[in-house]
C-alpha positions as CSV (number, residue, x, y, z in Angstrom):
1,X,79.2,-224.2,95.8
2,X,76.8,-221.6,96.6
3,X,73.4,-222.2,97.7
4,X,72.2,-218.8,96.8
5,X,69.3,-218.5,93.7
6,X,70.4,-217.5,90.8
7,X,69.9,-214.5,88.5
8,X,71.0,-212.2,85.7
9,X,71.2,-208.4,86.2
10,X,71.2,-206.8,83.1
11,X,72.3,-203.2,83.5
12,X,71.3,-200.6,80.8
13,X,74.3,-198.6,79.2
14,X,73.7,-195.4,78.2
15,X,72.6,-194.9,81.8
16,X,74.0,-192.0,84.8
17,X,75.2,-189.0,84.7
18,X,75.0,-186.9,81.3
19,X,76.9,-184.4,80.4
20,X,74.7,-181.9,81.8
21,X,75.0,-183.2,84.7
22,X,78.4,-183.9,85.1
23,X,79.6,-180.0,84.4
24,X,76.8,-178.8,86.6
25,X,78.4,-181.0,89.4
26,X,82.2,-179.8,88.6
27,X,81.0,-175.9,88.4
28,X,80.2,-176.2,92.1
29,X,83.1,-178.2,93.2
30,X,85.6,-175.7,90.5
31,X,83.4,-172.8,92.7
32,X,84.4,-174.0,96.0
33,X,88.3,-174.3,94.5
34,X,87.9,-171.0,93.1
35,X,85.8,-168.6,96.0
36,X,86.5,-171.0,99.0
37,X,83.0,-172.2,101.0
38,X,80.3,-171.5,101.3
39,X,79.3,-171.2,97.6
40,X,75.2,-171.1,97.5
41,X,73.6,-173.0,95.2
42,X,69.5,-172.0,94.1
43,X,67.9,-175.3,93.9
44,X,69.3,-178.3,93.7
45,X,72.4,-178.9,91.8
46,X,70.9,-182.0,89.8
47,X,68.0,-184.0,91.3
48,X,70.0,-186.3,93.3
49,X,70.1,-186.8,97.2
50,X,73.2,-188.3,97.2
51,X,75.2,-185.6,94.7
52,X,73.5,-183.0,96.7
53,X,75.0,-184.2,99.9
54,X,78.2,-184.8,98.8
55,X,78.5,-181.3,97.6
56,X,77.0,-179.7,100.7
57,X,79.6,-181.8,102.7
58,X,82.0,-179.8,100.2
59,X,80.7,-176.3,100.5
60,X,77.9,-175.9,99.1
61,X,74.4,-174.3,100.5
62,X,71.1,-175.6,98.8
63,X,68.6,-172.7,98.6
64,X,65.2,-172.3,97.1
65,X,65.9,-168.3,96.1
66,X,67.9,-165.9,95.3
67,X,66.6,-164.1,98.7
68,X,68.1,-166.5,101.0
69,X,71.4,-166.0,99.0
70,X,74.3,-163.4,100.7
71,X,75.3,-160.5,98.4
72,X,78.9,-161.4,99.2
73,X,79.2,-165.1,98.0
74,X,78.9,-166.8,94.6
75,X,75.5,-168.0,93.7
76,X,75.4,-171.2,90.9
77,X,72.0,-171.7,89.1
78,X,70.9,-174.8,88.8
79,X,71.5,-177.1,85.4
80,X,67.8,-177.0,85.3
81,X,68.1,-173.6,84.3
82,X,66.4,-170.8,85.5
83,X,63.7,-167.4,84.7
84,X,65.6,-164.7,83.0
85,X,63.9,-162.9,86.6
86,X,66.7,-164.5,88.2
87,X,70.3,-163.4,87.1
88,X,68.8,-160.0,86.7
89,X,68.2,-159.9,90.0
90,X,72.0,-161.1,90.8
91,X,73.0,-158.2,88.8
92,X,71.4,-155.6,90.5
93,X,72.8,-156.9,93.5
94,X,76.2,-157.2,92.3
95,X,76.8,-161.0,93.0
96,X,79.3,-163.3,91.8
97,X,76.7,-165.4,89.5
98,X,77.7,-168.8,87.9
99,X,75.3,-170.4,85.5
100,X,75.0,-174.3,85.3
101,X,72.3,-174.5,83.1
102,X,72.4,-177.4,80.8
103,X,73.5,-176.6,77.3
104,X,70.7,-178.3,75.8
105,X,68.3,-176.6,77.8
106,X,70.1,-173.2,77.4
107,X,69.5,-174.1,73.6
108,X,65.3,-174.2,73.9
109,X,65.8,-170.8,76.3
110,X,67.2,-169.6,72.9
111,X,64.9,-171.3,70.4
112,X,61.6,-169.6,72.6
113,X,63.3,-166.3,72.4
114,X,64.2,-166.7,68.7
115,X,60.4,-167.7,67.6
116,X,59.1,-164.5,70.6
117,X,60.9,-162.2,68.2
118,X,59.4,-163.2,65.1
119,X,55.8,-162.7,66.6
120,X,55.4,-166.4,67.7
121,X,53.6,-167.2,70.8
122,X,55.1,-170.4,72.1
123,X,53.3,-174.2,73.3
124,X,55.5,-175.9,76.1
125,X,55.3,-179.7,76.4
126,X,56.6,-179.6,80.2
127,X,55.4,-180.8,83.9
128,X,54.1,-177.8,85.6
129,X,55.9,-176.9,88.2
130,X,59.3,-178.7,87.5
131,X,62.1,-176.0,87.7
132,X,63.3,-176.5,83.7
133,X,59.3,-176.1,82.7
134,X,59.6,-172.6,85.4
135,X,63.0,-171.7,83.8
136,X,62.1,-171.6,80.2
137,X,58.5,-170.2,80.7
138,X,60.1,-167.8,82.0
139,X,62.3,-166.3,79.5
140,X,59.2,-164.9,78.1
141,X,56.7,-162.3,79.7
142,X,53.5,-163.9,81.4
143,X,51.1,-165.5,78.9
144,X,53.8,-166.0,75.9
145,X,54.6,-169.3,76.7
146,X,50.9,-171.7,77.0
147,X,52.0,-174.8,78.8
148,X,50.2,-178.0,77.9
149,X,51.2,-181.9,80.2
150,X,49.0,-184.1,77.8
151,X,47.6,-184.5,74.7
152,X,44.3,-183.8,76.0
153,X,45.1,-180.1,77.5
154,X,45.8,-179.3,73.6
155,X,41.8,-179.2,72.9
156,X,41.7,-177.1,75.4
157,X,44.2,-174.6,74.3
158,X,43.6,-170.8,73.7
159,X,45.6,-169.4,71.6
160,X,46.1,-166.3,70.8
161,X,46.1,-166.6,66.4
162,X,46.9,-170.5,65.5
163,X,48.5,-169.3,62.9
164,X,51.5,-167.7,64.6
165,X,52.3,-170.6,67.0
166,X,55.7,-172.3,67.9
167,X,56.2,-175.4,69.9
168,X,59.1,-176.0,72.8
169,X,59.5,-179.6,74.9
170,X,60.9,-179.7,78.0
171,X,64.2,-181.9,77.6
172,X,63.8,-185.2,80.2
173,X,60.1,-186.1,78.6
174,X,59.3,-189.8,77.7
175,X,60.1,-189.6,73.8
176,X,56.9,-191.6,73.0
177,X,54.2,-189.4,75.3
178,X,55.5,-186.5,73.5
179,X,55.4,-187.7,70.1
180,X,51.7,-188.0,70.8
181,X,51.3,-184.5,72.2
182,X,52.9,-182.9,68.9
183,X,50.6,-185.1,67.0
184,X,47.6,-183.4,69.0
185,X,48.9,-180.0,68.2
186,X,50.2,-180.6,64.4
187,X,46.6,-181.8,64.4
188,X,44.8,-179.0,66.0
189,X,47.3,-175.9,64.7
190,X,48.5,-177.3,61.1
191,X,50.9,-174.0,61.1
192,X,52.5,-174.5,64.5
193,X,56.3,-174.7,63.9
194,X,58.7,-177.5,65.6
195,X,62.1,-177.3,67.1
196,X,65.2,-177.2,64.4
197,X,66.3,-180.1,66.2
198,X,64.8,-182.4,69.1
199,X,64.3,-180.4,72.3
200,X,64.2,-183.4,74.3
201,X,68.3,-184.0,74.7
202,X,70.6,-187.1,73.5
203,X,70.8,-188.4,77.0
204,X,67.2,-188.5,77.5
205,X,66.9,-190.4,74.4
206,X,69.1,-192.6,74.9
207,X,68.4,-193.9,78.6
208,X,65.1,-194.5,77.3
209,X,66.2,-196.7,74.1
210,X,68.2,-198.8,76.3
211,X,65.3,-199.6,78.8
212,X,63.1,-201.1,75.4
213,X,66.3,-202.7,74.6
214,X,66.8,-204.5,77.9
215,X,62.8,-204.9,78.6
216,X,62.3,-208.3,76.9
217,X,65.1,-209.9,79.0
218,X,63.6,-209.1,82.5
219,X,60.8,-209.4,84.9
220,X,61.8,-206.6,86.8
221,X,63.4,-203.0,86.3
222,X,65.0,-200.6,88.8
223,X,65.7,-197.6,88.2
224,X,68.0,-195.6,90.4
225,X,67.4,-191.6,90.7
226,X,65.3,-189.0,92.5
227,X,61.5,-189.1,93.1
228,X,61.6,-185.7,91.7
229,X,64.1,-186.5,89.1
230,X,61.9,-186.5,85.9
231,X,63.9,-188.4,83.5
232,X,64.3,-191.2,86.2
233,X,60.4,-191.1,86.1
234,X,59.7,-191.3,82.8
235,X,62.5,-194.5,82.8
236,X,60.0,-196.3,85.2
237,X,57.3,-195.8,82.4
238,X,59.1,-196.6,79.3
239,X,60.0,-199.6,81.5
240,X,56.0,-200.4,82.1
241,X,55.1,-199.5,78.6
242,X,57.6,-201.7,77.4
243,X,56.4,-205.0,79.0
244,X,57.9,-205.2,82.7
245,X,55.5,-206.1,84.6
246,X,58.0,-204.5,88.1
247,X,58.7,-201.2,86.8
248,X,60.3,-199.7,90.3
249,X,62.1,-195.9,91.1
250,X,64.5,-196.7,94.2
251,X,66.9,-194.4,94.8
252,X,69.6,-196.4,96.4
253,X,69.9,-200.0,97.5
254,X,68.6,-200.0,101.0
255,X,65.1,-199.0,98.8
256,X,64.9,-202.2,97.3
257,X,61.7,-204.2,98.0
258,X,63.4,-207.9,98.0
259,X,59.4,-209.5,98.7
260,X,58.1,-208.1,95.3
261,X,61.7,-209.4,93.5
262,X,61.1,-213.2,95.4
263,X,60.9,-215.7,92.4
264,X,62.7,-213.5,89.9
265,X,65.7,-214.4,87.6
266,X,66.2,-211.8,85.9
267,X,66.2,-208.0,86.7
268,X,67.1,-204.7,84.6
269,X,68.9,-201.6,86.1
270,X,69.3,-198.5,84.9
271,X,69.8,-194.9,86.5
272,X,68.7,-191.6,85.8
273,X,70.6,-188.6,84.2
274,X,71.3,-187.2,87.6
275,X,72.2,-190.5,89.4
276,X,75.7,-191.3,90.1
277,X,77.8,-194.4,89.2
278,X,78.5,-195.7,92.8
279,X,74.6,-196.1,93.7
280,X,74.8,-198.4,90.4
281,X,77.5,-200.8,92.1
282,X,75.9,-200.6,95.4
283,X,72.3,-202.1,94.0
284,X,74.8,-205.0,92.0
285,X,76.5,-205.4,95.6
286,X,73.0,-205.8,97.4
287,X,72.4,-208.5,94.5
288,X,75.3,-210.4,94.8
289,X,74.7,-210.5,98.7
290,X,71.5,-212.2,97.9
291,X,71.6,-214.0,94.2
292,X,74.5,-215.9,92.5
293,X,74.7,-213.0,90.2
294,X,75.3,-212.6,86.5
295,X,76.1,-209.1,85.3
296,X,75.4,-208.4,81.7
297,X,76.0,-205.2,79.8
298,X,73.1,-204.3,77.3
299,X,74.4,-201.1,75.1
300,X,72.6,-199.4,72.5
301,X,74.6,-196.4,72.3
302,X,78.0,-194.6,73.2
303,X,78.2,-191.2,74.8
304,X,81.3,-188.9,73.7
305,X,79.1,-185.4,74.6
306,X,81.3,-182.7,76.9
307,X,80.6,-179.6,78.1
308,X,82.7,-176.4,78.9
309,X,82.6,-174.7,82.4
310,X,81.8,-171.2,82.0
311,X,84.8,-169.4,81.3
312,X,84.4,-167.2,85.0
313,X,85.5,-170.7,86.4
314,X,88.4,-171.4,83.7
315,X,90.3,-167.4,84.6
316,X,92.2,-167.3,88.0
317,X,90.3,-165.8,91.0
């Protein structure tokens, strides 16, 4: 017999580390193998405190830029991806440069270049300011890329001939915000052209499909990741949007805020792209410490995506 109250955690599957996130970690632990420590590292890795010290306890050294890197060690960029500015610079100084750009970000890098060449100036749907929004901007000289955070900013919008325009998202967006920011500039720019295919990525997508999914079952949501982790962000909207009334970003257990779950039977977890799998369990152990707890599994999808390491990391030193 237990005298503890129960309650029903239902924990969101997709949910964790992408694959994005998952070679981006292994390129810096394959670097350390590969170069020995320290390996430096511009920005962090993945938006994750916990990955970040893990690595650094590895190796690794965080930096902001490329300045407060050594010529003599390797340098990773970030999966986030960074200004074409940046490797040119690790060039010219001869460093040992590994990128860990996400794929899927690497492929809007390409698509912004590709529509640049054919005359097209280029709309970002992007947070200002957050290092993938800075990286891709920045494959394209100042002024080529207009960057707009809400469909209001698109009345604003100067372009520079509406009918030579092409439209880029930043990948972690909330699928239903940006849906109504293309529908602002479809609306405003009839000609504007649209990614081949989805710019904001699978994993994005699919973290966000299983919070709907799970939202009708809970009174609460969690969602484990980094304050400046946007896709764990927008997962604390989609959560709100979607009916729970406790919509909550923690970003490991001992953030929990037990007063605001008193009365609850049923809660939802998730975590963020860049969140790993053992701050999952800890937030269940925290719950089984306090609730009889019932763990159930809510899937809406399976993830079979891999990514390659760049091939520098798969030849012998």
């Amino acid at each position: 017999m237990t005298d503890l109250p129960p309650l029903t955690l239902y924990l969101a599957a997709p949910r964790g580390f992408c694959a994005g996130v998952d070679r981006a970690i292994k390129i810096v632990e394959m670097a350390i193998e590969k170069w020995g420590a320290p390996v430096y590292v511009r920005h962090e890795i993945v938006h994750n405190r916990y990955v970040v010290e893990d690595l650094r306890a590895k190796g690794a050294v965080f930096v902001e830029e490329l300045d407060d890197c050594p010529d003599d060690r390797p340098v990773i960029f970030s999966a986030h991806g960074v200004p074409k500015s940046v490797p040119a610079a690790a060039e010219a100084r001869r460093m040992i440069a590994v990128d860990a750009t996400c794929p899927l970000v690497t492929k809007v890098h390409n698509e912004a270049q590709r529509h640049s060449e054919n005359g097209l100036q280029m709309v970002m749907i992007g947070h200002a300011g957050h290092p993938e929004t800075v990286g891709t901007m920045g494959q394209l000289p100042p002024g080529e890329v207009l960057l707009v955070e809400t469909a209001e900013d698109v009345a604003t919008l100067s372009v520079r001939d509406p009918g030579k325009l092409a439209y880029i998202t930043q990948t972690t967006l909330s699928v239903d915000d940006t849906a109504g920011i293309v529908a602002a500039l479809q609306a405003r720019f009839p000609a504007i052209i649209g990614p081949h295919k989805e710019d904001i990525c699978y994993a994005t997508t699919n973290r966000q499909a299983a919070v709907k999914a799970v939202a009708p079952k809970i009174d609460a949501l969690l969602v484990i990741g980094a304050p400046n982790s946007s896709n764990s962000k927008r997962l604390v909207e989609v959560g709100s949007a979607a009916g729970c009334a406790y919509s909550q970003l923690v970003q490991r257990a001992t953030d929990i805020d037990w007063r605001a779950l008193q009365g609850i039977r049923a809660v939802g977890v998730t975590a963020g792209a860049s969140a790993p799998e053992v701050l999952v369990n800890e937030v269940i152990d925290a719950f089984r410490a306090r609730y009889a707890t019932t763990v159930e599994m809510v899937e809406t999808a399976v993830e079979t995506v891999e990514f390659k390491v760049p091939r520098i990391l798969r030849e012998p030193a």
